[in-house]
PyMOL Python script that loads the backbone (N, CA, C, O; Angstrom):
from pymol import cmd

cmd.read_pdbstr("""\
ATOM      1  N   UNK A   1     -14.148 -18.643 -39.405  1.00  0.00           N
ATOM      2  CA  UNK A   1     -13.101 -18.741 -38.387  1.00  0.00           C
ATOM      3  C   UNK A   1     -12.867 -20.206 -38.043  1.00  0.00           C
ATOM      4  O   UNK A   1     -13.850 -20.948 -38.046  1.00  0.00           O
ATOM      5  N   UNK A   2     -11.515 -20.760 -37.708  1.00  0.00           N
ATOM      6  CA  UNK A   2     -11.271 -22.114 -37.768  1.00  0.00           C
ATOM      7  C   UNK A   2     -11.801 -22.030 -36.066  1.00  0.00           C
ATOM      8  O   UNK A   2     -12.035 -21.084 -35.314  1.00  0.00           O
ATOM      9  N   UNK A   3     -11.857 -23.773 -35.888  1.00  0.00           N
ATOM     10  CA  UNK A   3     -12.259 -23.677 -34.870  1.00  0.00           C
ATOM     11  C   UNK A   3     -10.941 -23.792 -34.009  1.00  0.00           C
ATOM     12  O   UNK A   3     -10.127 -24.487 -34.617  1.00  0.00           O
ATOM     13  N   UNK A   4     -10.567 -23.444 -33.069  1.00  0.00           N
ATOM     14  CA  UNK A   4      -9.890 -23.082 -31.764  1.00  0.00           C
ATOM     15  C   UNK A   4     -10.081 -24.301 -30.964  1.00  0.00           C
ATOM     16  O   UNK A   4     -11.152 -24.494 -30.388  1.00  0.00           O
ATOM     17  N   UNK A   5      -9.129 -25.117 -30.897  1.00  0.00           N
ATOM     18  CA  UNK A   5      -8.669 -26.505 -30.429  1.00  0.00           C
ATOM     19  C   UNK A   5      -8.106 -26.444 -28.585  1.00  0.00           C
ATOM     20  O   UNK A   5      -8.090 -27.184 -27.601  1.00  0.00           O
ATOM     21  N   UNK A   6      -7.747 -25.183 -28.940  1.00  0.00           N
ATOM     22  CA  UNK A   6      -6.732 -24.828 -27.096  1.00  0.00           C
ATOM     23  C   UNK A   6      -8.013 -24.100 -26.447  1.00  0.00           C
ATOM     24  O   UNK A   6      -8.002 -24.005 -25.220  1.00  0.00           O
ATOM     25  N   UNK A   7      -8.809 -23.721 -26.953  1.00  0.00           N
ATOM     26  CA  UNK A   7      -9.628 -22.616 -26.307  1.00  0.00           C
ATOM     27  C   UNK A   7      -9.630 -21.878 -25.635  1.00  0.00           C
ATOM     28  O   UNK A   7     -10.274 -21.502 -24.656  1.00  0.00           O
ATOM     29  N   UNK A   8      -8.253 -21.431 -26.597  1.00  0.00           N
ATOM     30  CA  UNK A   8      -7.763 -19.798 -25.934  1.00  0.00           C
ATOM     31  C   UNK A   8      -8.300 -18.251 -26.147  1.00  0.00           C
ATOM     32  O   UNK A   8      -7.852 -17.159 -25.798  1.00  0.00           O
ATOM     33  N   UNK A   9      -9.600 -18.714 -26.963  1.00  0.00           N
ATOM     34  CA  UNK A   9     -10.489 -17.421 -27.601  1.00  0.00           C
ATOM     35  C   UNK A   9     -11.711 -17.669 -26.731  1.00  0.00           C
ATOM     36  O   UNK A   9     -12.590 -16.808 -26.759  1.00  0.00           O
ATOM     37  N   UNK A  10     -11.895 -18.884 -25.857  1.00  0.00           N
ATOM     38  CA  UNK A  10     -12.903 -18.836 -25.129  1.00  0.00           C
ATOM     39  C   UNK A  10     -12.081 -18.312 -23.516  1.00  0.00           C
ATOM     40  O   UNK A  10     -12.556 -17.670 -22.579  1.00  0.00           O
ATOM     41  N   UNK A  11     -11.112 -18.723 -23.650  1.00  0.00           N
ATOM     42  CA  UNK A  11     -10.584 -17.979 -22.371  1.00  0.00           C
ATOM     43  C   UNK A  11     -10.414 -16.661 -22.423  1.00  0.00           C
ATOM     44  O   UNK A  11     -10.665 -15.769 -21.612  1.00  0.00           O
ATOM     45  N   UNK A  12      -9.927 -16.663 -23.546  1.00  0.00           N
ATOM     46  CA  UNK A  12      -9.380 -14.696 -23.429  1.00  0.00           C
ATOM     47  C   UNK A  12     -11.061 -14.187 -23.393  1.00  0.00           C
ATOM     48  O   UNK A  12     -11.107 -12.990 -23.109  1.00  0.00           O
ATOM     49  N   UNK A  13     -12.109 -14.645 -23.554  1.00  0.00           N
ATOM     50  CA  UNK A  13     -13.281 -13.717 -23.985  1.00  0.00           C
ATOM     51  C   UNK A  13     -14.230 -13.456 -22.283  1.00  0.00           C
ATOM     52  O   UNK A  13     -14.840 -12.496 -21.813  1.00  0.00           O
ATOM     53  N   UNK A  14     -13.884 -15.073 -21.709  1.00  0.00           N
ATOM     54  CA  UNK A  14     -13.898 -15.485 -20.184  1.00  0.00           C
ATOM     55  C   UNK A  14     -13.213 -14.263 -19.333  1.00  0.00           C
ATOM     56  O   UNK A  14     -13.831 -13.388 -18.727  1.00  0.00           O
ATOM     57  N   UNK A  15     -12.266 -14.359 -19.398  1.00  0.00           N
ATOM     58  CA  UNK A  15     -11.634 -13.166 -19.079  1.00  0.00           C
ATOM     59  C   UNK A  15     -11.856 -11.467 -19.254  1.00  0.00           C
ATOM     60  O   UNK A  15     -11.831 -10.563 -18.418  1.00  0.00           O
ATOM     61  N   UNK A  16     -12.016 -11.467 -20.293  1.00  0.00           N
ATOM     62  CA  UNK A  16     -12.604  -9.851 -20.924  1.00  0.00           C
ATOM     63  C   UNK A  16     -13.792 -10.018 -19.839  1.00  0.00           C
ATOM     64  O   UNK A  16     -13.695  -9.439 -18.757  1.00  0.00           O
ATOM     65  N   UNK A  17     -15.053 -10.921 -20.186  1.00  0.00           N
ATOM     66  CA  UNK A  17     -15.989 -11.104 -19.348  1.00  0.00           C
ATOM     67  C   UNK A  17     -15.927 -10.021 -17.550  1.00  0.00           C
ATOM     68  O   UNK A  17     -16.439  -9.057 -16.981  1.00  0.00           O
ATOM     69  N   UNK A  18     -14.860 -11.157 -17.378  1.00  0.00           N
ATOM     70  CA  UNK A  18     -14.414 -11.092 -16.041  1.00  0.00           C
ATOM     71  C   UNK A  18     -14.240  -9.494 -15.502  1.00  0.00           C
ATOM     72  O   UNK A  18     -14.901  -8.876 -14.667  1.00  0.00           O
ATOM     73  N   UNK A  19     -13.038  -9.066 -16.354  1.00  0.00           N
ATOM     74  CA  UNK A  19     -12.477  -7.800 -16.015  1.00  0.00           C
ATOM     75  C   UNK A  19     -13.356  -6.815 -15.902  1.00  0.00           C
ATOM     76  O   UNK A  19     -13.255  -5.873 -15.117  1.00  0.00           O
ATOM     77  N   UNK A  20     -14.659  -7.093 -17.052  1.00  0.00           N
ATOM     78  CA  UNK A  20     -15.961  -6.287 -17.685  1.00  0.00           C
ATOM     79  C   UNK A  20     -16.479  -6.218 -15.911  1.00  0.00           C
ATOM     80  O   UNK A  20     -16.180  -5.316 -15.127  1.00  0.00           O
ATOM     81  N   UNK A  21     -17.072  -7.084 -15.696  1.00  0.00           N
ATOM     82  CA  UNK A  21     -17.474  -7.244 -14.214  1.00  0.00           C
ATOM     83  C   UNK A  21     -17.321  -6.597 -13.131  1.00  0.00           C
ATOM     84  O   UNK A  21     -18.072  -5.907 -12.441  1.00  0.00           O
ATOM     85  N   UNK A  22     -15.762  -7.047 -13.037  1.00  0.00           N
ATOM     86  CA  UNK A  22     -15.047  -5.884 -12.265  1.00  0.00           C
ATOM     87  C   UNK A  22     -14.987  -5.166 -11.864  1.00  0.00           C
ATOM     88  O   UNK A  22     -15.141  -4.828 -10.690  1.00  0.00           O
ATOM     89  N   UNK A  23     -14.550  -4.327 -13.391  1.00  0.00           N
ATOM     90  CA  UNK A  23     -14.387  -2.672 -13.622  1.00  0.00           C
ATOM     91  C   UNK A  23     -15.656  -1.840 -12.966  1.00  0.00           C
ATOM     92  O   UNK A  23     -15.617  -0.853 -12.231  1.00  0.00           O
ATOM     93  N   UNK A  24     -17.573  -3.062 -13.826  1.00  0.00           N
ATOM     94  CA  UNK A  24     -18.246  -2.102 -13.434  1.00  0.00           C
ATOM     95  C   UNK A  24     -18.293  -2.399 -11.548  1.00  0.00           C
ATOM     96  O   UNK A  24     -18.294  -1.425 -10.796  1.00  0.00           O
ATOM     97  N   UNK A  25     -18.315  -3.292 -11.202  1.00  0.00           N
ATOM     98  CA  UNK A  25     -18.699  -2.962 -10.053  1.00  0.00           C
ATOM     99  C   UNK A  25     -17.870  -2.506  -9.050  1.00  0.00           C
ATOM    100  O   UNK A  25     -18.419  -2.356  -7.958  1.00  0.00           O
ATOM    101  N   UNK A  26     -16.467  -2.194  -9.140  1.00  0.00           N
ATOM    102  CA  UNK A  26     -15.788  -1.363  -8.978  1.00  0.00           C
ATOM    103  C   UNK A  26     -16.528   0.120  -8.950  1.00  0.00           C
ATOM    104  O   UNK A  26     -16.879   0.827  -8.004  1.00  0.00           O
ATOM    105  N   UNK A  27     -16.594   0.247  -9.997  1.00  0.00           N
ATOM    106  CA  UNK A  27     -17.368   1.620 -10.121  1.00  0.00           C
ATOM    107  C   UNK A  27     -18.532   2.151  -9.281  1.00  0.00           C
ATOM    108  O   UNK A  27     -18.847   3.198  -8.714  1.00  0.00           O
ATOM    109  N   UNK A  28     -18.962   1.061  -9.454  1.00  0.00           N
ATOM    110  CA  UNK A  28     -20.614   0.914  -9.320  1.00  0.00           C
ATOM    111  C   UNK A  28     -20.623   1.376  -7.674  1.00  0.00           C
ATOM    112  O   UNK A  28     -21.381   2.155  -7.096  1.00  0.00           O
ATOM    113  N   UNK A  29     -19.321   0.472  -7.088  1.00  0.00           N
ATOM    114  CA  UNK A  29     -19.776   0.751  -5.364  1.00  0.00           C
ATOM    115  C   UNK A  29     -18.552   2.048  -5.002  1.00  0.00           C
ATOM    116  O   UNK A  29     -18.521   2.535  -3.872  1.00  0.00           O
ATOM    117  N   UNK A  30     -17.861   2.380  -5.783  1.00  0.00           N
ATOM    118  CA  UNK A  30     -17.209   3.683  -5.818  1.00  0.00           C
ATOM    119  C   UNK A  30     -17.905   5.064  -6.284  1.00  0.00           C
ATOM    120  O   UNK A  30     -17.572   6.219  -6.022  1.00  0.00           O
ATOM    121  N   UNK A  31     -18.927   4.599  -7.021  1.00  0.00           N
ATOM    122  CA  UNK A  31     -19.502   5.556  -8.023  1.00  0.00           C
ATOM    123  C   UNK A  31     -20.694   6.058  -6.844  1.00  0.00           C
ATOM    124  O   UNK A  31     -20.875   7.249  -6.587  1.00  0.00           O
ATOM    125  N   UNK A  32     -21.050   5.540  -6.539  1.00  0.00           N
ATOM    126  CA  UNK A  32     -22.559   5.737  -5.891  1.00  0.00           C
ATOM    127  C   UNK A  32     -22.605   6.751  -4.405  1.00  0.00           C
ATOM    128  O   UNK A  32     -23.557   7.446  -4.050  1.00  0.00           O
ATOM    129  N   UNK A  33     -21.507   6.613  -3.819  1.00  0.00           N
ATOM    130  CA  UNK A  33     -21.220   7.031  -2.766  1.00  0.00           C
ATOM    131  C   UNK A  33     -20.683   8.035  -2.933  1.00  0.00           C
ATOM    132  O   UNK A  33     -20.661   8.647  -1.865  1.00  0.00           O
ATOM    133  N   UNK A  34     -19.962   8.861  -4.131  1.00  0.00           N
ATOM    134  CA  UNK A  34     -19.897   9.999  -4.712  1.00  0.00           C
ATOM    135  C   UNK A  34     -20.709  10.440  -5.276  1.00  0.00           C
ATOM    136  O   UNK A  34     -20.951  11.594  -4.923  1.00  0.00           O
ATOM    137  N   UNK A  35     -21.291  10.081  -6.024  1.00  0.00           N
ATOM    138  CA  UNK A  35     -22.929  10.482  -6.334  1.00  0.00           C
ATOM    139  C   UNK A  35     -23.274  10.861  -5.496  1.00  0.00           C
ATOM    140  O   UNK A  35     -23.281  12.090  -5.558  1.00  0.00           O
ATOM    141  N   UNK A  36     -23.808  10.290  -4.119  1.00  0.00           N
ATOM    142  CA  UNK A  36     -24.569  10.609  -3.202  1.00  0.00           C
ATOM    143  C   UNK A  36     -24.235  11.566  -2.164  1.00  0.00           C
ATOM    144  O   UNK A  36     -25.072  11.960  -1.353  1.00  0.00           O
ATOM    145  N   UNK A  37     -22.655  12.061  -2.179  1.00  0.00           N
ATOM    146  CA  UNK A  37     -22.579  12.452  -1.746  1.00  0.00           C
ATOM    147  C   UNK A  37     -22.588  14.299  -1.302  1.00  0.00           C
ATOM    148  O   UNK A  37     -22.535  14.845  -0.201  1.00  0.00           O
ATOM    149  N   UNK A  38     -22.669  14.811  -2.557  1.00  0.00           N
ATOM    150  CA  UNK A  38     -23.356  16.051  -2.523  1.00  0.00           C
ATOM    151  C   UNK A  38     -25.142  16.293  -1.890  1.00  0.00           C
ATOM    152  O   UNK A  38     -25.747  17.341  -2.117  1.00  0.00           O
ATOM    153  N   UNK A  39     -25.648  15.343  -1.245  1.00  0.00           N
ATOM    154  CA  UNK A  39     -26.784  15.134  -1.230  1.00  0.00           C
ATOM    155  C   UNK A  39     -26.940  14.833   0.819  1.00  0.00           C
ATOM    156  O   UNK A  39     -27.759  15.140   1.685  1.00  0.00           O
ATOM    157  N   UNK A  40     -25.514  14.020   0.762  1.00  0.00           N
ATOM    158  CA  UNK A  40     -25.516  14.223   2.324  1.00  0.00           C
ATOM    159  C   UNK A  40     -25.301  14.765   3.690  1.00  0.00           C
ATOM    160  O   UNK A  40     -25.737  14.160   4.669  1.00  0.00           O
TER     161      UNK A  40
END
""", "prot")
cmd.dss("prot")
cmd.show_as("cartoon", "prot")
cmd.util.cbc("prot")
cmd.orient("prot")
């Protein structure tokens, strides 16, 4: 792979990163409190 001069494959991957993050902890503090909640 050539190397990437703009480092727009390190941004777009920065990004993916990012969204990755997100999504889970999005989840994570949405998820849990439904989980738990048959329990309370």
């Amino acid at each position: 792979m050539a190397y990437d001069w703009t480092g727009e494959t390190t941004r777009k991957r920065n990004r993916l990163k990012l969204a990755t993050a997100i999504v889970l902890s999005l989840s994570i503090v949405l998820g849990i409190p439904a989980a738990l909640s048959p329990f309370i």
